[in-house]
N, C-alpha and C positions, 0 to 999 in steps of 0.2 A: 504494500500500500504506500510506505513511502517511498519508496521508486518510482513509482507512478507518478504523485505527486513531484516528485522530483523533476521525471521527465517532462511533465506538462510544465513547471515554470518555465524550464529551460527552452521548450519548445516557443512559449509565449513573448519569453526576453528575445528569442531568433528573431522570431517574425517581427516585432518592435524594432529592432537595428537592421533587419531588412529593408523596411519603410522608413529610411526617413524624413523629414519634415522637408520639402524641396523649397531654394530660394526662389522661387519661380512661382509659386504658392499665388494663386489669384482669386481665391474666397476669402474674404472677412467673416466669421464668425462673432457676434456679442449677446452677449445673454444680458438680459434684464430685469427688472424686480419688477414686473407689472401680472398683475395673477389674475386679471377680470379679463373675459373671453369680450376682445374688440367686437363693436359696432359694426353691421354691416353698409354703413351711412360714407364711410372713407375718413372720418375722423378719428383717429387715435384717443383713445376715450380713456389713458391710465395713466391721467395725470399727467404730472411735467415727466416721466419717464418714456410716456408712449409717445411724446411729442417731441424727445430730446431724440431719441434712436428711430423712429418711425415718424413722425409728423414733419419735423427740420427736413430731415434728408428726400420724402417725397414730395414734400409741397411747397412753391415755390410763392414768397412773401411780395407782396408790392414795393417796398423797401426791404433790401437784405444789410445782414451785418457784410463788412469788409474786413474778413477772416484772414488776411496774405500776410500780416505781419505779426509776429508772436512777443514783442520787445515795446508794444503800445496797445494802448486802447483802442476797440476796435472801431472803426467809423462807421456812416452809413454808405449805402451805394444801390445805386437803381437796381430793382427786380423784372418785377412783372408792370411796376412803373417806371418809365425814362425820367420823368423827374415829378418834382412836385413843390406845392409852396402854397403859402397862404393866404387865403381871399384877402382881396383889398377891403381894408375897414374890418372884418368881421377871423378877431384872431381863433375864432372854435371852429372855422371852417376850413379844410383844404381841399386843393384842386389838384387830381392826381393825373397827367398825362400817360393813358394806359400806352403798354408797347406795341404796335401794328405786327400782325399776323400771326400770333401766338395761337394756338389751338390746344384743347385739351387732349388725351391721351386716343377718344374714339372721336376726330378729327372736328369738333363742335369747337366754335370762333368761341375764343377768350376777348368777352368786353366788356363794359358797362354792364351792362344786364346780368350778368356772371358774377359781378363782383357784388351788385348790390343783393343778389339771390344767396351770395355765401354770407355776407355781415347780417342779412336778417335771418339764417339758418343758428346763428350766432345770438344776436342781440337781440330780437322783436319777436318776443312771447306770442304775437298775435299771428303771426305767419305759419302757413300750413306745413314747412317746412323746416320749425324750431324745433334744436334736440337741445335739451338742456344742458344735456352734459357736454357738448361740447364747448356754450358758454361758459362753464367751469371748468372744463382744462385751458381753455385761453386765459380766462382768470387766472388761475394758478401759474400758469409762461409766465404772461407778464409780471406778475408780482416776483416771481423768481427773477426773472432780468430784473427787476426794477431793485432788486435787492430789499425787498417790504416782507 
C-alpha cells in the first residue's frame, strides 16, 4: 500500500515538471469574492467587485480614467465621449459630444437614445427598465472612487 502511494506521488510530481507553466501563456485567470449568481440584464450586480473585474473591463464609460502612467494620478480622457463641458450658465448641467459610429456588440448604433435608456435603467424608478441593483453597484463604484 505504501508503494503505491509512493508510486502515484511520484507519478503526479512527473506529470507536474512535465507541464510547465509556458512564457507564452495567453489566459489570464482571476478569481473573485463575488458569490451572488449575476443578472441576466449585462450589469454586474456584486458590488464594487463585479464591476472592478467584470463591469471596468466590459463596458466602456463616456469618460475613462487615463491609466498609462503608474508614478501620478490618474486623469480623465474621452471614452464613448470625445469630449465634454458645461452648459453655459447652468453648472449641474453637461453637454457630452457622443463619438460617431460606435455600435454595440449585435451591430445596434450607440447614441443618444442608448445613453439616456442606460442612466434611466440606473437612476429613474419610474422607467420600465429600472433594476435597482444596478443603481447600487454604481453607488457603491462611485463612492469607492470617490474615496466616501
Amino acid at each position: 500500500m505504501k508503494n503505491r502511494l509512493s508510486v502515484a506521488l511520484l507519478f503526479a510530481a512527473s506529470l507536474l515538471w512535465l507541464s510547465p507553466v509556458s512564457a507564452q501563456e495567453k489566459v489570464l485567470r482571476i478569481a473573485m469574492t463575488a458569490s451572488d449568481i449575476p443578472t441576466t440584464t449585462g450589469m454586474p450586480n456584486n458590488g464594487f467587485e463585479g464591476m472592478r473585474f467584470l463591469g471596468f473591463p466590459i463596458f466602456e464609460g463616456m469618460i475613462l480614467f487615463d491609466l498609462t502612467k503608474s508614478d501620478q494620478l490618474a486623469t480623465l480622457r474621452p471614452g464613448l465621449a470625445e469630449k465634454w463641458e458645461q452648459a453655459p450658465g447652468d453648472k449641474k448641467t453637461w453637454i457630452f459630444h457622443l463619438r460617431k459610429g460606435v455600435k454595440f456588440h449585435d451591430g445596434t448604433d450607440f447614441n443618444a437614445d442608448s445613453v439616456i435608456w442606460n442612466l434611466e435603467r440606473i437612476f429613474n424608478k419610474d422607467s420600465p427598465q429600472f433594476e435597482a441593483g444596478s443603481g447600487r453597484t454604481v453607488a457603491s463604484c462611485a463612492a469607492a472612487g470617490s474615496g466616501a
